[in-house]
N, C-alpha and C positions, 0 to 999 in steps of 0.2 A: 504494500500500500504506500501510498506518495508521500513523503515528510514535507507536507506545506510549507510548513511556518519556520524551515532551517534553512540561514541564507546561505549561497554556495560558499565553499570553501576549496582550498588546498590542500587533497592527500600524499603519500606516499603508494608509488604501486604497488608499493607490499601492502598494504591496505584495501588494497579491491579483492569483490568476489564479484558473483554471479547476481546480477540484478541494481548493480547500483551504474544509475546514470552519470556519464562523466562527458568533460571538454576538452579535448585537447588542445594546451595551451601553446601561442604561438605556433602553429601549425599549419604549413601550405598544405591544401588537400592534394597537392603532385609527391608530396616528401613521404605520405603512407600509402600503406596499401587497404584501408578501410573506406567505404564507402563516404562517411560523414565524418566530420571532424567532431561531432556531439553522438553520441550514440549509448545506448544501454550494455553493458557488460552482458553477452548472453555466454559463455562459458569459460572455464579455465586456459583455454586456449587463446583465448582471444587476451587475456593478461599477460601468457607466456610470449605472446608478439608483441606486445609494448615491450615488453623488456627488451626483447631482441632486438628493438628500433632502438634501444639506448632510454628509452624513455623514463624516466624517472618520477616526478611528479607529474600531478591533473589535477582537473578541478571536477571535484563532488560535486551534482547540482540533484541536491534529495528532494526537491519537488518533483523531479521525474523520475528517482528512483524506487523499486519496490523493497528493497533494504536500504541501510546504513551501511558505512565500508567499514571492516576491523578497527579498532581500535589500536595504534600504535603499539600496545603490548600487546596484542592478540599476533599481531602481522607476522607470519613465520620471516626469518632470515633464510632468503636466497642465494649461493654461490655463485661465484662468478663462470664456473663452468655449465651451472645449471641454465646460466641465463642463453649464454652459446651452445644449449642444448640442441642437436640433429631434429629433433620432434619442431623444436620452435623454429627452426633454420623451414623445416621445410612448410607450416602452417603459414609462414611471411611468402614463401613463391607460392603455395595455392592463394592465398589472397591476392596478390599482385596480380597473378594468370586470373582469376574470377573478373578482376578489379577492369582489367585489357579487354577480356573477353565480352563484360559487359558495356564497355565502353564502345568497343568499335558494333556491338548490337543496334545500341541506343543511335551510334549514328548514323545506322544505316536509316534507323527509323526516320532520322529527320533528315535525310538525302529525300527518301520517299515521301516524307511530309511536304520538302520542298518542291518537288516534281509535281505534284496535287498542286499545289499552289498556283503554280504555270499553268499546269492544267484548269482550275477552274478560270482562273486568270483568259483565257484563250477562250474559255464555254462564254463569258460573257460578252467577246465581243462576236460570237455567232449568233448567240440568242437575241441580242440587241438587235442582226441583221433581220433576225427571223422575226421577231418583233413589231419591224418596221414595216415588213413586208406585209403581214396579215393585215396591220393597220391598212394598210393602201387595198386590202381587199384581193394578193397575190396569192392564189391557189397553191402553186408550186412550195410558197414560206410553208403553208397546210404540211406536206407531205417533210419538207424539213425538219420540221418542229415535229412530227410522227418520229422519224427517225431521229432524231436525237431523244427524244425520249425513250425510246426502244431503246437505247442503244444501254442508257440508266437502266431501264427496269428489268433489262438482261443479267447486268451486271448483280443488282439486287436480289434478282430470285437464284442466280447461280455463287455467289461469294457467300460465305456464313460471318464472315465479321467486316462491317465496314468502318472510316474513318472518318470521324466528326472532328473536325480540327478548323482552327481558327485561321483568319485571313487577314491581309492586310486592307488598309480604311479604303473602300471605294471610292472613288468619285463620285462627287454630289449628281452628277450628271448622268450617273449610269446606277442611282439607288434602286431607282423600278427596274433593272434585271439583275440585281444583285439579291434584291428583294424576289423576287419572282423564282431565280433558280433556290433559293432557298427553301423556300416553301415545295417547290417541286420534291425536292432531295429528303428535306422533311418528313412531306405528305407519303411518299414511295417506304420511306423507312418503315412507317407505320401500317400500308399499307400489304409493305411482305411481313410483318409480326400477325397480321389479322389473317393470313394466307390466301390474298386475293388472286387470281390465277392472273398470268399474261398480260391476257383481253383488259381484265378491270384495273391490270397496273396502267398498265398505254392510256386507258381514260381516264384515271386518277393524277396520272403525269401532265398531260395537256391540258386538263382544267384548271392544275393546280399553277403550270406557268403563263398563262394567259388568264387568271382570276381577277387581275385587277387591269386587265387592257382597255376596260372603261375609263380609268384617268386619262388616257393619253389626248379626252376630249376636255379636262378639267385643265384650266390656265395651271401652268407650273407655278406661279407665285402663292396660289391657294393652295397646292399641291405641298410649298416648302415652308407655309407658315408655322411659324413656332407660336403655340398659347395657345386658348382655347378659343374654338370658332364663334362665330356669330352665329345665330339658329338661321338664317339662309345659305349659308357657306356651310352648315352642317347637312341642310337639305340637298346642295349640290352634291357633295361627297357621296350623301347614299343613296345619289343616281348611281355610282358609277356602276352597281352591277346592270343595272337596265342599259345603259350604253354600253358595257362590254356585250351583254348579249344582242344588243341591234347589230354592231360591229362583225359578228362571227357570225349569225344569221344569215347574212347577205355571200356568205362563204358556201356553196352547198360541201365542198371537200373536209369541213370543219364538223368533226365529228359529234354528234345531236348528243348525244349522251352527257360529254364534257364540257356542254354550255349550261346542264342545268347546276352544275357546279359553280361557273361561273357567275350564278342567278342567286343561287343561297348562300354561297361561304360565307356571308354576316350574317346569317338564320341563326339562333342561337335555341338551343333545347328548352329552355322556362320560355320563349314564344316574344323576348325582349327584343329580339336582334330583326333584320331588316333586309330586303324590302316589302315582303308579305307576312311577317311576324310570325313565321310558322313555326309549329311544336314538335318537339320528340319524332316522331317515328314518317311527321310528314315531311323533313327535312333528308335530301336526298343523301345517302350514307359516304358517300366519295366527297359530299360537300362539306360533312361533319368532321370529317378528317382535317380538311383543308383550312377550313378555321380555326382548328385547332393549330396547326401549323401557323398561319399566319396570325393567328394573335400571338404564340408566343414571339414569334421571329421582331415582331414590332415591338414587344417589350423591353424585347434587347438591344432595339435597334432603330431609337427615335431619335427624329431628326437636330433636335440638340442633344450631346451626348451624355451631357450632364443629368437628365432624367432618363439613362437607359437604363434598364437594369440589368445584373449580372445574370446569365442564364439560371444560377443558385436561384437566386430572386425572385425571379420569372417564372418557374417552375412551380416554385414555392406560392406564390401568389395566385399563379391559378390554378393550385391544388386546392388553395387555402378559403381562398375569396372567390374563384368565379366557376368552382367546381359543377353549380349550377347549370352555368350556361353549356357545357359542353358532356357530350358522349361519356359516359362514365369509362365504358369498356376501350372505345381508342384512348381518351386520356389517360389511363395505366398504362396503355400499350405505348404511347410516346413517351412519356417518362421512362417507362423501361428503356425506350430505346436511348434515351441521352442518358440513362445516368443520373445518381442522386446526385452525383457532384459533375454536370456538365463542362463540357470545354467550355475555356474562358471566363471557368472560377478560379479565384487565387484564393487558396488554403493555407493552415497553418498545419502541419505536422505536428505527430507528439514529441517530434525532439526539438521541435521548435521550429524547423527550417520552414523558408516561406517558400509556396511553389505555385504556379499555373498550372491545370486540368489540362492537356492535352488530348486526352483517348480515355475512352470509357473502354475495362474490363469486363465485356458481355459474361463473364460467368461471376463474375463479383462486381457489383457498382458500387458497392465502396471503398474498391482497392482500384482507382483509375490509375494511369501515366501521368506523370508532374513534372515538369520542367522547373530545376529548384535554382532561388537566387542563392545565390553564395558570389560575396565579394572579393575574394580571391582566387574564383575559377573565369577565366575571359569569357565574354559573354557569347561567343559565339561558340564556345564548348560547355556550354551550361550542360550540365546532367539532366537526366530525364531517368528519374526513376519509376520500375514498375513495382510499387506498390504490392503486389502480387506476390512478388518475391522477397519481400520484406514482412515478413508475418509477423515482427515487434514491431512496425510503422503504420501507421493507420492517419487518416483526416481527424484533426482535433476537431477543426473551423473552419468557414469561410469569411473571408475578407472582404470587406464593399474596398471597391478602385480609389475611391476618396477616404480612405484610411490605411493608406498604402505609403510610407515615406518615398518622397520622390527619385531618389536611386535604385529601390528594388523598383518602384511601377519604371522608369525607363531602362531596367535591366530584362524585367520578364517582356515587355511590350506589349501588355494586355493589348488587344485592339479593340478600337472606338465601336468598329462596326466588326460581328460577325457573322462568317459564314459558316456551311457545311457542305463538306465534299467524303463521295468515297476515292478510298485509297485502291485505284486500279491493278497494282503490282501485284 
């Protein structure tokens, strides 16, 4: 159990055992071969490599440990050959080889995180093209936008783990397909956990990135206003599903099915939402989805950045507070798919280190990937720990962005806006 109330101190490593939290003191995380420069003593071995490192004192920090270290007359006296002992020579090169091995893992991870990146980086200026085309009423964009959906929901029902991983800030000028493929990617996630076949993912996918192609007839200045509307400029806004479906209508290539998506995604289950205020079971099931999708995405993701919330947040909140308005059984289902702790939450560890959610662990959503700040690792070799494999690391917390000291927020780089992409590889 944790010794609250004892502030840290300075032992002797003949004073450690098993279970007491320590810091190693002055320490470049390059000069050992331990994961963390703060970490729990989890066995006698792990003491017998401090020694071998030459290490002599640390610091005790008994708020995170589940003992006390010996007492200076308890502490056995160690030899000097014991310390250059063959067991502990060789416990320092498996750590080291673990320490390598995990490292060049981790970075292959985020080689492939950055490929994705490009990747979706590239989707949004096709989508934009596709976009523009249907606006103009171009049958051919129809058959584009098919196949790039297809090409997602291939991908979705044949990969068993995808990557939800965070982006860098869009362009104000390209928020509606940055916005739109989101929700796409979103909606599709949810809709392979529901086990919707092929046919229903392709209609799920095209209603969900042309949901909101009714703005494209709303002035952009109403479009980027920040504060709350005026009750006519709120009445323009929930035209836009009846303009996105006049828009697509005049399409006959534009698939019937995925325009009534287009029609309800603001329909909300208690019969609040709009533009027919329909209830529970009369709202179309692929639209229920999609709302769900893009409420959250806009939570995260409003146009001043200072009222966004962190996906934690977001999550949280409409589990919390707007549980009502949506599909009970998708909204478990999308939660399950992001994660109790989604990308683009910053956590606190139990050893204290602060980290960003990069990847949710589909067989543990408490144990995601973290990308952790430590000021003495450069930052383009930050760590990314999986949590998984750390079975004494766990999420203490999560952190709001605005309670973040300003050199860990521009070391993790939370970003302003996010997305979601799967990892193709």
């Amino acid at each position: 159990m944790a010794n609250v109330n004892i502030p840290e101190y300075r032992i002797s490593v003949d004073q450690l055992r098993p279970g007491v939290f320590i810091r190693l003191e002055k320490s470049n995380w390059f000069s050992h071969p331990f994961l963390f420069n703060n970490f729990k003593v989890k066995d006698e071995e792990q003491i017998a490599v401090l020694r071998r490192l030459g290490v002599t004192e640390i610091i005790c920090v008994p708020e995170k440990s589940d003992v006390l270290p010996l007492s200076p007359s308890q502490a056995p006296q160690h030899e000097a050959a014991q310390e250059q002992s063959v067991e502990a020579e060789q416990a320092v090169d498996r750590l080291w080889e673990l320490k390598r091995e995990r490292t060049k893992r981790l970075q292959d991870k985020k080689r492939r995180i950055a490929e994705c990146e490009e990747r979706f980086n590239s989707s949004i200026q096709d989508f934009s093209n596709i976009m523009k085309g249907i606006v103009r009423g171009n049958s051919q964009s129809v058959n584009e936008g098919i196949a790039f959906v297809g090409r997602l929901t291939e991908h979705f029902l044949t990969d068993k783990e995808s990557t939800l991983h965070l982006m860098n800030v869009m362009e104000p000028a390209e928020r509606m397909y940055s916005h739109a493929l989101n929700v796409a990617i979103l909606s599709m996630m949810v809709g392979r956990g529901a086990g919707l076949d092929s046919a229903r993912m392709q209609t799920l996918g095209i209603g969900a990135l042309f949901h909101d192609i009714g703005k494209t007839r709303i002035e952009k200045k109403l479009l980027k206003k920040r504060g709350k509307l005026t009750r006519s400029e709120q009445q323009l806004m929930e035209n836009h599903p009846a303009f996105g479906v006049e828009i697509l209508s005049k399409i006959p290539e534009f698939p019937a099915n995925a325009i009534a998506v287009v029609q309800q995604h603001h329909e909300r289950m208690d019969g609040s939402g709009y533009p027919g205020g329909l209830k529970g079971e009369d709202i179309d099931r692929l639209a229920r989805i999609v709302g769900i999708a893009d409420a959250y995405d806009k939570l995260c993701n409003q146009p001043d950045p200072d009222e966004s919330l962190t996906p934690y947040l977001a999550l949280s909140y409409m589990f919390g507070q707007q549980k009502n308005l949506f599909d009970p059984e998708y909204l478990a289902l999308f939660i399950r798919s992001l994660g109790v702790y989604p990308p683009g939450t910053v956590v606190q560890l139990t050893n204290g280190a602060i980290g960003m959610v990069m990847s949710v662990n589909p067989n543990n959503q408490l144990r995601p990937s973290v990308v952790l700040y430590d000021s003495e690792v450069p930052r383009k070799e930050a760590l990314i720990v999986e949590l998984a494999d750390e079975p004494d690391l766990k999420v203490e917390k999560s952190i709001r962005l605005a309670h973040l000291p300003q050199e860990i927020f521009e070391y993790l780089s939370p970003r302003k806006r996010i997305s979601y992409f799967v990892d193709m590889d």
